[in-house]
C-alpha positions as a LaTeX table, in Angstrom:
\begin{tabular}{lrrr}
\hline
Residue & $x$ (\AA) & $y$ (\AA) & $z$ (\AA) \\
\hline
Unk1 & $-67.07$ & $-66.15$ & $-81.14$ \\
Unk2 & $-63.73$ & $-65.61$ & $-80.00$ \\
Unk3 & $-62.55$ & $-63.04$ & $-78.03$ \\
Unk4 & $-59.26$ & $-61.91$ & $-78.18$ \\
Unk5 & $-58.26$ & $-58.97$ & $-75.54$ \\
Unk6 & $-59.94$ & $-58.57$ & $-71.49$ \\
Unk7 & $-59.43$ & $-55.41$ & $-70.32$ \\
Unk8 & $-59.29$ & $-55.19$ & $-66.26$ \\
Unk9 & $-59.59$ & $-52.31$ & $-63.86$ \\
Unk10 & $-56.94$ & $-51.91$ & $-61.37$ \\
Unk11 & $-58.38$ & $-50.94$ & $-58.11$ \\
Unk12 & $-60.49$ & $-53.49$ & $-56.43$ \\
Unk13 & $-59.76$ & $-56.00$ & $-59.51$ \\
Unk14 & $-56.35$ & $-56.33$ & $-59.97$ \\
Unk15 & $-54.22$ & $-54.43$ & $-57.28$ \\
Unk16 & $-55.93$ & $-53.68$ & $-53.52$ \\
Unk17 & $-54.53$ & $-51.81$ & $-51.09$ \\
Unk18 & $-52.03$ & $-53.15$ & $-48.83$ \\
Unk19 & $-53.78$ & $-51.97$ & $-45.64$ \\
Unk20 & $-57.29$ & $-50.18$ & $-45.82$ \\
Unk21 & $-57.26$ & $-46.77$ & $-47.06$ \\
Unk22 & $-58.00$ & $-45.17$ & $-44.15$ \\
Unk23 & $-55.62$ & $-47.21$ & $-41.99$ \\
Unk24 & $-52.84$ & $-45.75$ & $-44.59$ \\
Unk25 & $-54.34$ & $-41.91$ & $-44.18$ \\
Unk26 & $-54.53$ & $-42.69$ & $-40.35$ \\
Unk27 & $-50.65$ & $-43.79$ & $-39.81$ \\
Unk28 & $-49.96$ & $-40.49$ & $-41.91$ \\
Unk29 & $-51.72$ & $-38.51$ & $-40.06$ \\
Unk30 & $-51.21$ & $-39.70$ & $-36.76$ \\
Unk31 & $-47.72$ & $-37.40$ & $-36.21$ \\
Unk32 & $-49.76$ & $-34.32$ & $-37.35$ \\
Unk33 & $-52.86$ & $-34.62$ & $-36.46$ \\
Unk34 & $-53.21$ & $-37.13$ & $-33.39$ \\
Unk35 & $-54.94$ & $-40.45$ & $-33.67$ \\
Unk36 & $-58.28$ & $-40.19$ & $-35.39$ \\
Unk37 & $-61.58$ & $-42.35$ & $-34.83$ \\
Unk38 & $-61.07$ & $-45.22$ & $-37.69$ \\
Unk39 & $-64.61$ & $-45.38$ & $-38.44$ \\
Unk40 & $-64.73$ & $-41.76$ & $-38.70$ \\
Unk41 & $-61.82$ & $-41.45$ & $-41.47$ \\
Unk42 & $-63.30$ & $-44.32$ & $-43.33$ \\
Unk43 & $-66.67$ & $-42.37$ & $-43.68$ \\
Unk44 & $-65.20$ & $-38.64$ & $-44.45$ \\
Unk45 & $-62.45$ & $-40.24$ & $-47.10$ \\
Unk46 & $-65.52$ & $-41.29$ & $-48.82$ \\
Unk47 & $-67.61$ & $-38.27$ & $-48.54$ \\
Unk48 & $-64.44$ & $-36.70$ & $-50.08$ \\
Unk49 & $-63.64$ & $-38.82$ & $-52.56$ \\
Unk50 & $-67.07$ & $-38.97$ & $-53.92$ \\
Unk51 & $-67.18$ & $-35.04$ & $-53.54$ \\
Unk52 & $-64.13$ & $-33.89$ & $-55.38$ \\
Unk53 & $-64.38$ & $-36.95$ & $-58.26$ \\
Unk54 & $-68.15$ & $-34.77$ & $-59.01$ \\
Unk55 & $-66.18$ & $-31.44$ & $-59.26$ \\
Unk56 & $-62.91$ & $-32.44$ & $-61.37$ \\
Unk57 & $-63.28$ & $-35.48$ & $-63.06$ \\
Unk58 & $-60.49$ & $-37.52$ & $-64.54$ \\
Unk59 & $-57.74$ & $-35.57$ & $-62.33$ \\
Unk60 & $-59.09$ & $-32.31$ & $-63.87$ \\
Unk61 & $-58.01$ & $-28.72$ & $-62.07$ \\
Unk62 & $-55.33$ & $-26.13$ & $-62.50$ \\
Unk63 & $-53.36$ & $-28.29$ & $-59.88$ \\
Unk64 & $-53.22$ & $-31.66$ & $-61.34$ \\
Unk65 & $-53.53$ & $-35.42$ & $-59.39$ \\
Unk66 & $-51.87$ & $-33.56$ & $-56.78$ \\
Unk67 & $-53.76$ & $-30.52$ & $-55.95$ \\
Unk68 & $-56.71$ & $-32.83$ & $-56.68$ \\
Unk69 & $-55.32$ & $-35.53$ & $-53.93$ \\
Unk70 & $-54.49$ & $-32.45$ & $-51.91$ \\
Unk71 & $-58.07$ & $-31.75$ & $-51.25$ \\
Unk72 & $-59.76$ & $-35.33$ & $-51.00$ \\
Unk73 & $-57.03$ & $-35.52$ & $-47.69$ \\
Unk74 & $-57.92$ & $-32.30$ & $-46.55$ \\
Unk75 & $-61.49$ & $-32.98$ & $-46.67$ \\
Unk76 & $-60.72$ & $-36.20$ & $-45.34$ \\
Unk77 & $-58.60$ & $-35.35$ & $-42.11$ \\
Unk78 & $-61.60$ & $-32.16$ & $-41.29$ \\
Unk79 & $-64.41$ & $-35.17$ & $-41.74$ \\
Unk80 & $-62.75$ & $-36.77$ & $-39.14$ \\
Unk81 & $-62.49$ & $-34.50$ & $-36.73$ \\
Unk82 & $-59.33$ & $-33.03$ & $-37.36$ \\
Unk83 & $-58.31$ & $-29.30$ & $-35.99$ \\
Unk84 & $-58.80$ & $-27.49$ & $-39.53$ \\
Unk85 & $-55.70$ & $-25.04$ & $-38.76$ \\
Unk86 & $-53.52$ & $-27.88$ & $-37.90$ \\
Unk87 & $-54.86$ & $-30.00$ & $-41.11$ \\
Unk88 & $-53.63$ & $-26.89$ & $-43.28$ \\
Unk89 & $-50.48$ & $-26.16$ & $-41.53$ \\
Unk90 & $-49.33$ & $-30.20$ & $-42.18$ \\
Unk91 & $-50.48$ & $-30.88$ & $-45.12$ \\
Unk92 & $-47.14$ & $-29.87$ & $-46.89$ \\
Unk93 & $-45.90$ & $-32.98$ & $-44.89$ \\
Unk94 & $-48.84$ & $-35.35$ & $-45.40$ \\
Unk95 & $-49.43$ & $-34.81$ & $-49.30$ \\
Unk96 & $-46.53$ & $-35.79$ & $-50.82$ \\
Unk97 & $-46.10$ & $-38.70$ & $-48.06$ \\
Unk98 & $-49.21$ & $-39.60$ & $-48.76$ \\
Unk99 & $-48.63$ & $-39.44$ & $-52.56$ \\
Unk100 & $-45.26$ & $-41.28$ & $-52.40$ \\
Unk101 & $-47.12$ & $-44.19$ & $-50.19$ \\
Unk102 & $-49.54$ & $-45.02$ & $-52.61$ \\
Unk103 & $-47.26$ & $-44.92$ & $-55.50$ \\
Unk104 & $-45.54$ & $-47.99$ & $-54.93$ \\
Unk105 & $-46.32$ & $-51.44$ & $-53.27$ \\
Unk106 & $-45.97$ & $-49.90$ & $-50.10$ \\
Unk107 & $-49.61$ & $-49.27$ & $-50.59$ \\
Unk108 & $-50.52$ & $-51.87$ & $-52.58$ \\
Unk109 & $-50.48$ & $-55.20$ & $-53.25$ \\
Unk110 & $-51.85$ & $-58.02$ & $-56.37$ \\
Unk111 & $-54.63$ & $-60.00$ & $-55.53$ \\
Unk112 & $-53.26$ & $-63.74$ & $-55.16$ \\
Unk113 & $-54.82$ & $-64.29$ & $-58.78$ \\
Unk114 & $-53.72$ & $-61.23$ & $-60.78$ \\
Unk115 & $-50.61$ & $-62.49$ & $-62.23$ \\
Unk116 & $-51.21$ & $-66.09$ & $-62.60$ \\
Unk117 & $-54.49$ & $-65.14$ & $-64.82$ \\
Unk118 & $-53.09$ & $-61.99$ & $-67.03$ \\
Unk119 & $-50.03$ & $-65.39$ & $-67.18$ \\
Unk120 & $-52.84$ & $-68.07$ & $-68.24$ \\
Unk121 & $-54.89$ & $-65.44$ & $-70.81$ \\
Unk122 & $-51.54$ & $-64.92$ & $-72.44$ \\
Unk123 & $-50.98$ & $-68.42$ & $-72.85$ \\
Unk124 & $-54.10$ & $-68.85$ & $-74.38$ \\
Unk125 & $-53.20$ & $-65.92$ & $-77.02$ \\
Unk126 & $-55.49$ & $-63.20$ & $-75.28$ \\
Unk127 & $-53.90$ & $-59.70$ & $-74.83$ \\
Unk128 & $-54.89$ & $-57.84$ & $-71.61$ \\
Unk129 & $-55.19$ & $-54.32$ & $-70.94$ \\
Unk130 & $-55.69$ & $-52.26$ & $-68.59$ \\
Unk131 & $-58.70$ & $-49.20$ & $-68.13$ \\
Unk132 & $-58.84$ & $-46.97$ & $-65.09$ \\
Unk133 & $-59.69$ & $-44.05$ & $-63.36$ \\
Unk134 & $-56.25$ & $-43.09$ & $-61.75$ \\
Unk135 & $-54.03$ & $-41.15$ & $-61.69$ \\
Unk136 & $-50.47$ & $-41.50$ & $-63.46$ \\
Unk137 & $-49.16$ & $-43.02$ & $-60.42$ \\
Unk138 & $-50.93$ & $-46.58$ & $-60.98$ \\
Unk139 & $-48.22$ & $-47.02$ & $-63.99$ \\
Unk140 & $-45.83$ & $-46.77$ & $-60.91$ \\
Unk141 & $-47.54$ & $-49.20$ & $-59.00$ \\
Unk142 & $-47.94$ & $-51.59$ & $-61.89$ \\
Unk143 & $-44.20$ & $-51.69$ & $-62.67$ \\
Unk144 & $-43.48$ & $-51.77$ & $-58.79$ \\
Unk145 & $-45.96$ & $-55.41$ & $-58.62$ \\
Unk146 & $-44.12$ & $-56.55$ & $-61.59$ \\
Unk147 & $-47.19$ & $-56.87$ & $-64.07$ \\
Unk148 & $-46.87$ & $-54.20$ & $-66.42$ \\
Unk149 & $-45.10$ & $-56.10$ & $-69.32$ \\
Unk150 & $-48.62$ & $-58.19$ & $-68.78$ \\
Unk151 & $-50.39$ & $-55.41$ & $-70.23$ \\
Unk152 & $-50.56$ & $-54.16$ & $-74.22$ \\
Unk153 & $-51.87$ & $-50.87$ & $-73.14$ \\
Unk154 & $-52.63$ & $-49.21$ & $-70.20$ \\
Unk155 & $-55.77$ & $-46.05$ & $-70.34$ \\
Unk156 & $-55.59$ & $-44.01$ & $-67.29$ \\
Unk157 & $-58.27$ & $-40.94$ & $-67.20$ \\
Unk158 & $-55.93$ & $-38.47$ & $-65.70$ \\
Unk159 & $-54.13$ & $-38.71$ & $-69.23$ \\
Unk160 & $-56.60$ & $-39.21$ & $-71.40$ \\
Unk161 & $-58.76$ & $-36.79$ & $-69.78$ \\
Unk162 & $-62.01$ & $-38.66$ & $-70.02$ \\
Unk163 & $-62.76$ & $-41.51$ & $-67.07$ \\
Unk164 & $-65.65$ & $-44.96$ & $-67.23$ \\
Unk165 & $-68.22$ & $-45.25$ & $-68.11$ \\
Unk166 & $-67.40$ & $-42.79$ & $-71.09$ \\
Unk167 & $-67.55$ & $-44.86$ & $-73.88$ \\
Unk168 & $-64.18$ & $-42.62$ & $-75.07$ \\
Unk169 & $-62.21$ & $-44.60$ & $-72.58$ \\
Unk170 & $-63.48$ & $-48.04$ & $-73.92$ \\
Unk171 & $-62.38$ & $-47.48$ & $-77.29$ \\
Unk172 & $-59.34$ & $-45.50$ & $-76.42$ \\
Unk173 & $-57.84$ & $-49.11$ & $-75.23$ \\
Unk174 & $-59.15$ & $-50.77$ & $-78.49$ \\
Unk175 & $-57.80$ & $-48.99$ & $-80.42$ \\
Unk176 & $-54.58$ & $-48.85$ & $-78.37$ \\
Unk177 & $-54.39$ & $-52.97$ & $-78.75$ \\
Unk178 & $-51.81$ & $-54.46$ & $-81.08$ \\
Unk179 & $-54.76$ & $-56.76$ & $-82.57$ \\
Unk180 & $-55.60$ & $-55.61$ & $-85.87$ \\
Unk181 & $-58.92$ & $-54.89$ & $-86.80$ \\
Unk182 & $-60.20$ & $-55.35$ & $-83.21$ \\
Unk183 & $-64.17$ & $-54.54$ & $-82.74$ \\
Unk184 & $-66.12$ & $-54.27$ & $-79.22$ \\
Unk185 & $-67.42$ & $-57.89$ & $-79.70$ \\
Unk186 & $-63.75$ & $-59.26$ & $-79.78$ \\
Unk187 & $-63.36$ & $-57.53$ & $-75.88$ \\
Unk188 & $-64.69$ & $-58.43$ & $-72.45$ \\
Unk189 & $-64.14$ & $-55.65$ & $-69.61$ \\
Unk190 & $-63.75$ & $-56.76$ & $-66.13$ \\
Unk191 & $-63.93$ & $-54.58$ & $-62.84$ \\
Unk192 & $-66.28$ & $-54.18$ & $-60.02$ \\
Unk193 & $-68.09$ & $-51.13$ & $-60.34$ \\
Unk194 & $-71.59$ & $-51.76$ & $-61.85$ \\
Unk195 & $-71.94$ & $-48.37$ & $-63.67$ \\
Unk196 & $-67.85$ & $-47.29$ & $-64.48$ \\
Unk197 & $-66.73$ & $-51.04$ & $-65.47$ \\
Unk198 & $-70.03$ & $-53.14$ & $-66.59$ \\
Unk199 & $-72.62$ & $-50.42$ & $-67.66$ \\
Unk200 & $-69.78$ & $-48.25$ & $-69.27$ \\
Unk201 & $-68.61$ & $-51.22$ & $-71.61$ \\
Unk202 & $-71.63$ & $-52.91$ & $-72.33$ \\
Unk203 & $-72.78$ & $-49.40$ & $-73.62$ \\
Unk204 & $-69.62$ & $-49.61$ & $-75.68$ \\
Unk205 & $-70.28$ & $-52.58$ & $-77.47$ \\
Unk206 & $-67.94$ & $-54.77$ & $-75.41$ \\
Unk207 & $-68.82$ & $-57.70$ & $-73.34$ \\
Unk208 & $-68.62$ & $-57.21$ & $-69.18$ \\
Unk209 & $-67.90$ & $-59.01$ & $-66.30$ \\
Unk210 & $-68.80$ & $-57.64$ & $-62.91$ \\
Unk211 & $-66.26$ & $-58.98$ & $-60.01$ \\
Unk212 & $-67.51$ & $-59.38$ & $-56.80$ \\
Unk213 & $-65.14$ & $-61.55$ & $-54.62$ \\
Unk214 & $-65.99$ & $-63.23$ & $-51.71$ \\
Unk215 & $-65.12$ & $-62.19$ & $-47.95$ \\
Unk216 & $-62.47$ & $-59.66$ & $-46.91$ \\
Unk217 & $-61.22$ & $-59.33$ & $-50.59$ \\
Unk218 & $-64.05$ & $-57.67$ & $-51.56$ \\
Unk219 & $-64.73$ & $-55.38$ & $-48.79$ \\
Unk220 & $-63.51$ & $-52.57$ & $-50.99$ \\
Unk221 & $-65.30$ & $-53.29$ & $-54.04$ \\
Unk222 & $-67.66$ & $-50.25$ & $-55.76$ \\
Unk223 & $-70.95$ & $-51.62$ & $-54.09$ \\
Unk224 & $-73.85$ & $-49.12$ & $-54.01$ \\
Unk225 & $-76.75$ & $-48.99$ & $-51.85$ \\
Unk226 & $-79.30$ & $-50.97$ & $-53.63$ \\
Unk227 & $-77.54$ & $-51.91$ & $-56.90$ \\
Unk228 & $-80.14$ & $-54.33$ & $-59.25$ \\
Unk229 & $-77.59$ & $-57.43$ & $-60.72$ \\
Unk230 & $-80.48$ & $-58.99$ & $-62.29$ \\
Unk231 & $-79.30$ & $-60.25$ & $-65.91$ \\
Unk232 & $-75.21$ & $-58.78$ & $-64.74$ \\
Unk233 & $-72.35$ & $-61.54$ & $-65.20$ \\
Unk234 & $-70.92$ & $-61.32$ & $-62.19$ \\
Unk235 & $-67.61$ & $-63.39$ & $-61.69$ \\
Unk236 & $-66.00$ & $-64.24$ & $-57.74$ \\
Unk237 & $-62.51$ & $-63.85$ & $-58.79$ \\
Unk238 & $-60.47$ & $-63.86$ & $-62.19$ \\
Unk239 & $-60.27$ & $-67.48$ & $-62.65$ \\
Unk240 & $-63.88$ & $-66.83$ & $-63.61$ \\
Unk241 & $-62.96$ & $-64.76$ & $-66.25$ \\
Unk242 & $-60.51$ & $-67.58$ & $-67.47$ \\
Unk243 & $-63.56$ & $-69.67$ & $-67.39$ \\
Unk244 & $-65.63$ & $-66.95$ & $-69.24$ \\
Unk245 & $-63.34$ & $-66.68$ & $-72.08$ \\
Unk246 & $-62.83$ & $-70.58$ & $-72.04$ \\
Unk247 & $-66.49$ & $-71.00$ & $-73.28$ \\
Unk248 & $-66.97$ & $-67.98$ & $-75.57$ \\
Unk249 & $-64.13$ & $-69.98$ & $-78.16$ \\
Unk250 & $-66.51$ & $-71.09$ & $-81.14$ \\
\hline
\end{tabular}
């Protein structure tokens, strides 16, 4: 067996914010809305996350990522203890800063191994792709980090309109890869959310990795309450997946 594209996440697996989340929404918010408990805005940006990705999925809504963004901040800032009138009256401010900020590097960074692996897999003749569930802004990002020309396609659910573990998305980049006559078994997905990223592609057909790095690095990696990795691959950073793909050659 050889396989002959890896298809990565972004969040948590290849780029990770530059500060915590809700460190970014806090500086935003402090000129509006006063200085918020930490631990309270990291617990509401959650809740509202979680909330509005069950109601729209993939970006869906008559408002687009924005509108969509527009209430996971609004919930957020509210959860936290904000005045609700003020959180309405400066949210035309806070949005699109907001939206800007984590458009760019300014909120994010690579992990120190992102480039040099999608740099080594190349040089081995894998392509690399990217699947996630973002918005259009993470093509910004990716050009802003400088790894975009590292990737033959990139699959982001707000365009496609579908999001992991939908088996749609999995093939969409398959079929998106310049490899001819490229079937699940020539793949291996990587990313670190047991049920989007493993359980979505080994559904699929493809081969999975699970990433779980250690320390701080992984402190904002999908990790539910309970989660059963009996018989799951799981890799501690992308060098593993070098490794991975190292002994699947045949």
């Amino acid at each position: 067996m050889t396989i002959r594209l890896v298809t990565f996440d972004a969040l948590h697996t290849l780029v990770t914010p530059r500060l915590p989340i809700y460190i970014q929404y806090s500086q935003t918010f402090a000129p509006y809305l006063g200085v918020l408990d930490p631990r309270l805005l990291k617990q509401s940006f959650k809740v509202a996350l979680t909330q509005v990705q069950k109601e729209n999925p993939a970006y869906q809504g008559d408002s687009g990522a924005e509108g969509w963004w527009r209430e996971v901040i609004k919930r957020t800032a509210i959860g936290a203890g904000a005045d609700p009138q003020a959180v309405d009256s400066s949210l035309p401010q806070i949005v699109p800063s907001l939206m800007e900020r984590f458009s760019s590097r300014q909120g994010y960074k690579l992990f120190h191994d992102s480039l040099p692996v999608l740099r080594q897999l190349h040089e081995m003749n894998v392509h690399t792709a990217l699947i996630s569930n973002t918005d259009t802004r993470m093509l910004s990002v990716l050009k802003d980090l400088e790894i975009a020309p590292y990737l033959d396609s990139i699959i982001l659910s707000e365009v496609v309109g579908t999001e992991k573990p939908d088996a749609k998305i999995f093939r969409l980049a398959l079929a998106s890869s310049v490899q001819s006559e490229l079937v699940p078994q020539d793949a291996v997905h990587v990313g670190d959310e047991l049920k989007s990223d493993y359980q979505g592609a080994r559904a699929t057909g493809m081969h999975a990795l699970l990433l779980r790095r250690a320390g701080p690095e992984g402190d904002g990696e999908r990790k539910e309450e309970g989660e059963n990795l009996q018989g799951v691959h799981v890799v501690n950073d992308l060098w593993g997946v070098v490794k991975w793909v190292e002994q699947q050659t045949t």
